[in-house]
N, C-alpha and C positions, 0 to 999 in steps of 0.2 A: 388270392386277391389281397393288396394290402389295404390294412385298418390307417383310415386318417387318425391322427392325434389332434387334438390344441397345442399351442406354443409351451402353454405348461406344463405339457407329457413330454414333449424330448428336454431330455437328458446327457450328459456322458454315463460312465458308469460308475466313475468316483465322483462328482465334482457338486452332484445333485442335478437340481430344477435349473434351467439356466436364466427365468424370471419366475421370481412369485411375487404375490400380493404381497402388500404393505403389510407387518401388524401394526397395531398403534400402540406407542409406546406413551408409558402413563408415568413420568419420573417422580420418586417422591420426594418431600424438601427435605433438608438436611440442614443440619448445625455445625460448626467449623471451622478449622485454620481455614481449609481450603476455599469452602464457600463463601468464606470472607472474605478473602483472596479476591475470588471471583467476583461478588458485589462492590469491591473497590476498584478496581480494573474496569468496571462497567460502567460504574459513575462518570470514573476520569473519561474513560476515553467518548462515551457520549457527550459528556459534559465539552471538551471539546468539541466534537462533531457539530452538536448543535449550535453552541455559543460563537466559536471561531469568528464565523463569519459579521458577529456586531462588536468583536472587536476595533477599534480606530486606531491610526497610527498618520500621525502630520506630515507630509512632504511638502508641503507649501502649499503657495496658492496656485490655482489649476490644476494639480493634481490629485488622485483619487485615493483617500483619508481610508481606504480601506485595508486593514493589517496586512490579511491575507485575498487574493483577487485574482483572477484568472482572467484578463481585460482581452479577450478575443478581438474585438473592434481595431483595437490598437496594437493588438500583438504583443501584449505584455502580461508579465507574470511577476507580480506582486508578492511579497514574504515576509512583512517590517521592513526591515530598512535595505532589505536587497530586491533588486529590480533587474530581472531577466527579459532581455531581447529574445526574437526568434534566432539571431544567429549565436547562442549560446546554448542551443538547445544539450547541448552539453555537457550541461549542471543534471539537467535528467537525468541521462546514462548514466551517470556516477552513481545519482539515487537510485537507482535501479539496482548499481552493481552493489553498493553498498546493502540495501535492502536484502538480496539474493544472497550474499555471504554471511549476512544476521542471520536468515532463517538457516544458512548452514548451522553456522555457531547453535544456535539453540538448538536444533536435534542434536547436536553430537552434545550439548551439555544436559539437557534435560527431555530429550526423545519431542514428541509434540506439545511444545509449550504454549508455538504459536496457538495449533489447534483447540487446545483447552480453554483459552485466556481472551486470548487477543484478536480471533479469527472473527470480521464482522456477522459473519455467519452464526458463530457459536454465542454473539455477543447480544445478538437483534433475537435470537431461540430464549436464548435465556430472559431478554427483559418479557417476550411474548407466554413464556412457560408461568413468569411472577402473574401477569393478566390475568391466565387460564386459573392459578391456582388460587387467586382472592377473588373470581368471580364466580366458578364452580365448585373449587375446594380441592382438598389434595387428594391424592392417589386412588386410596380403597373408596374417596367418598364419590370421583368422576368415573371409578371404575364401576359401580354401581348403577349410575345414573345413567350412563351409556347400555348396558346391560339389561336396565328395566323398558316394561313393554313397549311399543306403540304408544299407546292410549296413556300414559303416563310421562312422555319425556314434551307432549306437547306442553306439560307444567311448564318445563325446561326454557323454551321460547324467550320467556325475560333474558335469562341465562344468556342463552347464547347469543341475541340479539347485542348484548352490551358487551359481551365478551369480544363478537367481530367488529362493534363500532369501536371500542379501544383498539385494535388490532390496527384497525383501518387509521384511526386517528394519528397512531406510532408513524405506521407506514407512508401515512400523508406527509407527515412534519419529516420523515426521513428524507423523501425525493424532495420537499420542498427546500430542507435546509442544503442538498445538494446544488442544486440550483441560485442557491445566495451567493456560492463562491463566484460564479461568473456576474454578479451586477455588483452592486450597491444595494446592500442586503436591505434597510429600510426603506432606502425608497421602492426595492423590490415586492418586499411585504406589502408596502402602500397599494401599490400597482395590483397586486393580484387580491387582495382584497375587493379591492375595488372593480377587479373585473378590467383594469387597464393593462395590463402586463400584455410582454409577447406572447402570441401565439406558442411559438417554442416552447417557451418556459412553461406554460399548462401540457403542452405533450411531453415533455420529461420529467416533468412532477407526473404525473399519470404513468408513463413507463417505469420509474421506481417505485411510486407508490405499490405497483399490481405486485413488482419481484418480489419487494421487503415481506407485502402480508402472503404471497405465494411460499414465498422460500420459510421465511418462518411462522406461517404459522402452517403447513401442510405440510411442507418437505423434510423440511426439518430435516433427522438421521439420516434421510434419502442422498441430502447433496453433499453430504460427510462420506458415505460411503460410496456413493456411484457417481456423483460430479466431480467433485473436488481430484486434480490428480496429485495433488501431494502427499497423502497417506502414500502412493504407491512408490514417488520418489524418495520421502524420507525413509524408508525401509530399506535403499539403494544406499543412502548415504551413513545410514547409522552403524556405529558399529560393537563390539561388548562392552565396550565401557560407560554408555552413555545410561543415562539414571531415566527411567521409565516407571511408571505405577505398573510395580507388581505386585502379586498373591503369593506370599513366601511359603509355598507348597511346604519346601523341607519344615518349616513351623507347624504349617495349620492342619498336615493329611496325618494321620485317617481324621478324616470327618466325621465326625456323628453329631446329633442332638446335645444339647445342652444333658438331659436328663440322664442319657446315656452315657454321656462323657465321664460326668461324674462317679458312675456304678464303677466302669474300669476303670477309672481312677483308683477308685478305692481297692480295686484288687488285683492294682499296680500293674496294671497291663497301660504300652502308650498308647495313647490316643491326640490328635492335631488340635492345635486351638479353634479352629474353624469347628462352630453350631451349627452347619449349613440355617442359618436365618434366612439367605438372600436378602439381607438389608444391601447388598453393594450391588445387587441386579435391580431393586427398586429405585433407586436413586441416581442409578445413571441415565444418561440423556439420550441414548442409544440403543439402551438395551440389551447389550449386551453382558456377560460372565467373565468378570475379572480373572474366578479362576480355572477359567479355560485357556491361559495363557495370551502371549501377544495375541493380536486380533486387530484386523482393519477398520472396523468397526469404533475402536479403542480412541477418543479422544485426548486423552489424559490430561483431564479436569482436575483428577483429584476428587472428586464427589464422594466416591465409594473410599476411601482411604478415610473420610470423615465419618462415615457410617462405619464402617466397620471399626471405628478408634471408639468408638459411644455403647458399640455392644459390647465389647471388651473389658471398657471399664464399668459394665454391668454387670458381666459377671466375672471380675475382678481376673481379668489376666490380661499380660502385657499388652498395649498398643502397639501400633503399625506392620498388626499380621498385612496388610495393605498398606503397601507403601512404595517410593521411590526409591528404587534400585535397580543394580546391573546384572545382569547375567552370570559376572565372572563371579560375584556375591553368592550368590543362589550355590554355586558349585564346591565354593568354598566351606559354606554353612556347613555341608553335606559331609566335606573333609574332618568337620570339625576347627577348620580355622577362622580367624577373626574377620569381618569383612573392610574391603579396602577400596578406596575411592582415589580416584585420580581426575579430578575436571580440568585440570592444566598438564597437556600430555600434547605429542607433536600437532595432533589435528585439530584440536583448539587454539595451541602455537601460529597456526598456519594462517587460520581462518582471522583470528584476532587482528595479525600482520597484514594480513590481506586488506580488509577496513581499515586498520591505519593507516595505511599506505593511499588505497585511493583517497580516502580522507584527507588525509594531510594534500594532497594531489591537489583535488579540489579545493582547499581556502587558498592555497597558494595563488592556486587560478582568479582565484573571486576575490585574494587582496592586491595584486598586483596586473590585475586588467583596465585598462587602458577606457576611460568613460569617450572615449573620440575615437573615432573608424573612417577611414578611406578605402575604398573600394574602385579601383581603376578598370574600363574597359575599352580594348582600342575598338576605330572605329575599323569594318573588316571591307566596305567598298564604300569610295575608296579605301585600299590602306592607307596611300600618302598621294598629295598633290602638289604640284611643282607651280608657282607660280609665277607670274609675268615678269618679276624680276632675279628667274632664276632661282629664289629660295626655295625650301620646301614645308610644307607642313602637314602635320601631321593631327587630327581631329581627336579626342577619348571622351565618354562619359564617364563621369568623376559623382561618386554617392559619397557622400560626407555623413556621418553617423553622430549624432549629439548626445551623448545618454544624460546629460543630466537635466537638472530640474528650472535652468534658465539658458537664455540666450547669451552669446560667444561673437565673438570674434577672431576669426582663424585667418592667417595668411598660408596663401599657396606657392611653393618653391619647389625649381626641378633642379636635382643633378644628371647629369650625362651628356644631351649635346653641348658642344662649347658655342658660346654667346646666343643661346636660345631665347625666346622671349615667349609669354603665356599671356593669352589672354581667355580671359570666361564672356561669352557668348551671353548678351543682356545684361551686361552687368558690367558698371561704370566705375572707377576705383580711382581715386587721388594718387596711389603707386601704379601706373600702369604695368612697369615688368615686375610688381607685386603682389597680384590681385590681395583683396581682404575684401571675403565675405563674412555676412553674419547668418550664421546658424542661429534656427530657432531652438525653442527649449525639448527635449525627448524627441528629437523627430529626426528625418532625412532627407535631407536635402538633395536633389539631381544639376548638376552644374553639365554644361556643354563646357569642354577647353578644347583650347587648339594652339599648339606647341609647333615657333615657327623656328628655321634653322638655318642656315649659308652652310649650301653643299661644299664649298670649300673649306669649310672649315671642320666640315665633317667628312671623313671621308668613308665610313665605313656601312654597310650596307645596313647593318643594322647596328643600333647603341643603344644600351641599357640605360631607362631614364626611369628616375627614382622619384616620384611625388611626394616632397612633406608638405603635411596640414599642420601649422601653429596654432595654439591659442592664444595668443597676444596677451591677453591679461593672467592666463594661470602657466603657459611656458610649456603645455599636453605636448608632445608631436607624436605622430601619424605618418606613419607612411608606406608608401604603396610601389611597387617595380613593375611597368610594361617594357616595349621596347620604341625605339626613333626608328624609324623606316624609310630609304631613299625608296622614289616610284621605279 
């Protein structure tokens, strides 16, 4: 008869449990290059986040004074002084591609830099970690207080009570500052204060608010190690040359105690720099042992590289037994030779070129694009109609594009058929074989033409006819190719 299990009995035979229970990890603070690092990087890049959006930037009158905007309504995307239509969606890809060969570059220059620094994940942990540790205390004193009975942690109640209203508070202002980029961040603040805001905008301030205090303040190590899939890709892409926080084993092993070290010291047997203290297992955010080698787990913070630099100089022997470095290092140490560092080598060459490249791509695009657009569509029944004195003509919808921030005067001109005449449908013009209409400020305008012709003077079945749009007062042209069609 077979014995049921639970999920947490089956196993492979090497691999372990293939779920366990969380443990909870209790990081403790540190002093530091690197934590310094990281509390500046945390400022700025919140400090953005939250601010951005009451930033002001003037485009005149009518339009909207906000730096940065995501104006849905109108199909526009705001950035200071650059103003993205939906048919330029094209500037995105680039950021995309641009973005995507950054994060190359930094694995292949410093292994997970995003993940230690910059990762909002790692960024919203760590401000929720500052919370946890000025409202309950640091490490041994919440590992305690977690530990003690029942009947003793209901003391605790103040505690955690103000520890999840700050939690909540972070996480509130996180989805709400979200939610700025798509209005007019004051008058939006107005609005939801007051209980006037859209609907929407309180369901996705509510959907952020729940991830930001879910992900950090519960998940936390969870969605570093089991959500996130870029530990798994940067593992694909990195290769021995790239600098990582390591444990310089060949330095720090044999391990012993402080007290121990010292005895074979003295009777000159070797012994590794490393106390085993676990000062770089207490301080990391994860949990896990530096010197258990790489590990997916591994954010490379740099945290333990600060702790283990402070025991060090405690008991007076060299710094950065933990530190960043490469594998090719570690082997050399071992040789006896000196170690060597290459962060300009073909695959940062590559990667470097690559972003310049679409970069330069990109401003090219966005200084030498055209603020006026024509958009030509014939009409497809009829194609063409022949009329009562024998001419023919031919019908198109004509979208005229204004991107800028006033109103225009454009003339419309065809090349192709010979002694063609155009007229716009609703619309009366001093030049009749002319037309000059006026485009409004940022908008699109839809024109009916209809483009007439003397089949003898054409004779071909079909003829290539080329629409230019002028601006009469700045000299833009536009222009756009369908075809002339006899019935």
């Amino acid at each position: 008869m077979n014995k049921s299990v639970t999920p947490i009995e089956l196993q492979f035979d090497d691999d372990g449990p293939l779920y366990v229970a969380r443990k909870k990890v209790y990081p403790q603070s540190v002093t530091g290059t690197f934590r310094r690092i990281k509390w500046g990087l945390m400022a700025f890049c919140l400090g953005i986040y939250y601010l951005l959006p009451f930033v002001r930037w003037n485009r005149g009158l009518g339009a909207p004074n906000q730096a940065v905007l995501v104006d849905l309504p109108n199909s526009r995307f705001y950035f200071f002084f650059i103003e993205l239509w939906p048919q330029e969606v094209y500037y995105f890809t680039g950021l995309l591609i641009i973005a995507a060969i950054t994060l190359f570059l930094m694995n292949s220059v410093g292994g997970r830099i995003w993940c230690g620094y910059l990762c909002p994940q790692t960024v919203w942990t760590d401000l929720f970690y500052a919370v946890e540790r000025l409202v309950e205390g640091d490490r041994r004193e919440r590992m305690r207080k977690d530990a003690a009975p029942a009947k003793h942690r209901l003391r605790r109640l103040g505690e955690i009570a103000l520890k999840h209203s700050l939690w909540l508070l972070i996480a509130w202002w996180t989805g709400g500052a979200w939610v700025l980029y798509f209005n007019d961040a004051p008058t939006l603040v107005k609005q939801l204060v007051t209980f006037q805001a859209p609907m929407l905008a309180y369901i996705w301030i509510a959907i952020l608010t729940a991830t930001t205090y879910v992900l950090a303040g519960f998940m936390r190590e969870q969605v570093c190690v089991y959500m996130c899939p870029w530990p798994r890709i940067q593992a694909a892409l990195t290769d021995e040359w790239a600098l990582n926080v390591t444990y310089k084993y060949d330095r720090g092993e044999k391990r012993t105690s402080l007290k121990k070290a010292n005895e074979l010291r003295a009777l000159g047997e070797a012994v590794g720099d490393c106390v085993d203290c676990y000062q770089c297992v207490a301080v990391c955010p994860t949990g896990i042992d530096i010197r258990d080698g790489a590990q997916l787990g591994c954010i490379q913070c740099g945290l333990c590289i600060d702790a283990c630099d402070a025991v060090m100089k405690k008991i007076g022997r060299e710094t950065r037994l933990i530190g960043y470095d490469n594998d090719i290092n570690i082997r050399r140490r071992e040789a006896g030779e000196p170690p060597i560092y290459r962060v300009v080598r073909p695959r940062t060459i590559i990667y470097s070129a690559m972003i310049a490249a679409v970069g330069a791509l990109m401003l090219y695009a966005l200084l030498t694009r055209t603020l006026l657009d024509v958009n030509v569509l014939h009409d497809r029944n009829p194609v063409a109609v022949r009329l009562s004195d024998g001419s023919i003509r031919n019908a198109y919808t004509v979208r005229l594009l204004n991107k800028r921030g006033f109103d225009r005067v454009v003339a419309i001109d065809i090349d192709g058929p010979s002694n063609a005449t155009v007229h716009v449908v609703g619309a009366d013009s001093v030049t009749p074989d002319r037309p000059m209409i006026i485009l409004g400020r940022d908008q699109t305008t839809e024109l009916r033409l209809l483009v007439t012709a003397r089949p003898e003077d054409n004779s071909g079945k079909s003829i290539p006819v080329t629409f230019h749009v002028t601006d009469i007062g700045l000299g833009e042209v536009a222009s756009a190719t369908d075809n002339f069609v006899s019935p």
